[in-house]
N, C-alpha and C positions, 0 to 999 in steps of 0.2 A: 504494500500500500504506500511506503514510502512515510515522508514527515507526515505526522499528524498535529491538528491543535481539535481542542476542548472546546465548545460552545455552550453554553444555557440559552435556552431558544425560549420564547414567549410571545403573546398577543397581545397585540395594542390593534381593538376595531378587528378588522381582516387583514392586517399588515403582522408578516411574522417578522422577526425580530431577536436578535442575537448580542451577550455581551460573551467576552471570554472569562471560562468557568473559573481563571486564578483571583479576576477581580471580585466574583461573588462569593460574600461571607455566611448568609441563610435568605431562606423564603419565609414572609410572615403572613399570616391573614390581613386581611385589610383591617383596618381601625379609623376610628374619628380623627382627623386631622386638625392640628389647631393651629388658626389664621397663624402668620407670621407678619406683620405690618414691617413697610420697608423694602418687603422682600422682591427679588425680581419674577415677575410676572408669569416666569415658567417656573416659578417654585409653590406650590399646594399651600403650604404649612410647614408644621413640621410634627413630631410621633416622637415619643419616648420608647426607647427598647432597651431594654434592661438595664434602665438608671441611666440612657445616654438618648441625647434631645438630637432627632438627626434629623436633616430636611429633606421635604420630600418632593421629588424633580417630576414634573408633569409634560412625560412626551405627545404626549398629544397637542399642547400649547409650541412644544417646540417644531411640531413637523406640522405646525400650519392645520390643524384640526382644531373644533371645538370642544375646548375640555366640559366632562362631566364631572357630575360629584363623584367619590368614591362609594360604592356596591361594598356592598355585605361580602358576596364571591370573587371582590378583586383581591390579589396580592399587592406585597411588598418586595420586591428584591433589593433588599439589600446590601450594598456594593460599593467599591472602593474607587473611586472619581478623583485621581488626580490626588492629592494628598488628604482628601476631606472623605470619611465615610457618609453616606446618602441612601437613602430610602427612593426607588425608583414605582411609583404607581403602574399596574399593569394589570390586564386585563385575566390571564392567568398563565404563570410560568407551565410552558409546555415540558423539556426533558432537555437532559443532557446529552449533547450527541460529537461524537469524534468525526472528526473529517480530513481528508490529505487535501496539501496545502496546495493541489492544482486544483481544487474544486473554489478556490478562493480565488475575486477576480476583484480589480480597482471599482470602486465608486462610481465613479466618473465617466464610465462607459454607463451604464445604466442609469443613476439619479444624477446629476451633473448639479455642481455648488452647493452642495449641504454636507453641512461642515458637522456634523454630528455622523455620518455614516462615512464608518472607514473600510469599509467591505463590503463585498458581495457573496453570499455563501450560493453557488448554483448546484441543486441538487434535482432528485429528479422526479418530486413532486412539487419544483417550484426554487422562488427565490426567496434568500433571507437574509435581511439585512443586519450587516453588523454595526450594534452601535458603539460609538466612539465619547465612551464616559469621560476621559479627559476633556475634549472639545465642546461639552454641552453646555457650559457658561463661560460668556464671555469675559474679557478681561472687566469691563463693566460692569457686569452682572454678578462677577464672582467678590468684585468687591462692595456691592450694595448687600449681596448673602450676607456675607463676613461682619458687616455694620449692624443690619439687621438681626442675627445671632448675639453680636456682644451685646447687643441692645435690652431686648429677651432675656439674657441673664443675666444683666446688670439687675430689668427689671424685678425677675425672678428671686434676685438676693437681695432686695431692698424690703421685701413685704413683712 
């Protein structure tokens, strides 16, 4: 088969959707999300898991969909974005699946300038795209997050 890499596959809508399995730490059920004021616009809220207040990334806002609220039956993938751990909303993690590294093809021939997808997984019941968790906030966005959070726990240690 040659090289292989690790995917976590899932649903967002009908678009399936890939991050690599070293960046995911668990799958949760979905929970109440609570607002985060400040926050950038592709971010929910944010979810407590297990004594740690982690935000929560709304790809549907980012790929240009109408975001919904969160469903009883959605998940959480929780996962590691660049040096910030994050809670990603998703419709339901599908399975973990191995693939050789010529079934992977650029971006760019298929979705062309989105900056969030860093691959194309082509298999053969279809396409799946890989998301690219480093690139999902902008340099702007990731410092409105970071303000927004110290903000939040400023607020949280003052009560």
């Amino acid at each position: 088969m040659g090289a292989v890499k690790q995917f976590v596959t899932f649903r967002l809508d009908a678009m399936r959707l890939a991050v690599e399995l070293g960046a995911v730490e668990t799958v949760h059920r979905a929970a109440a999300v609570t607002e985060l004021p400040e926050a950038p616009g592709v971010v929910l809220g944010v979810i407590e898991v297990k004594g740690v207040v982690l935000p929560v990334y709304d790809l549907r806002r980012r790929f240009g969909r109408r975001s919904r609220p969160v469903e009883p039956e959605d998940q959480f993938l929780v996962v590691w974005a660049g040096h910030r751990r994050v809670a990603v909303h998703v419709d339901e993690v599908v399975e973990v699946i191995e693939v050789s590294l010529a079934s992977l093809s650029e971006a760019s021939g298929v979705l062309p300038a989105h900056p969030c997808v860093a691959g194309v997984l082509r298999l053969a019941d279809g396409l799946i795209f890989i998301h690219d968790l480093d690139a999902f906030l902008s340099v702007a966005e990731e410092e409105a997050l970071r303000v927004a959070l110290e903000g939040a726990h400023h607020d949280s240690r003052s009560r």
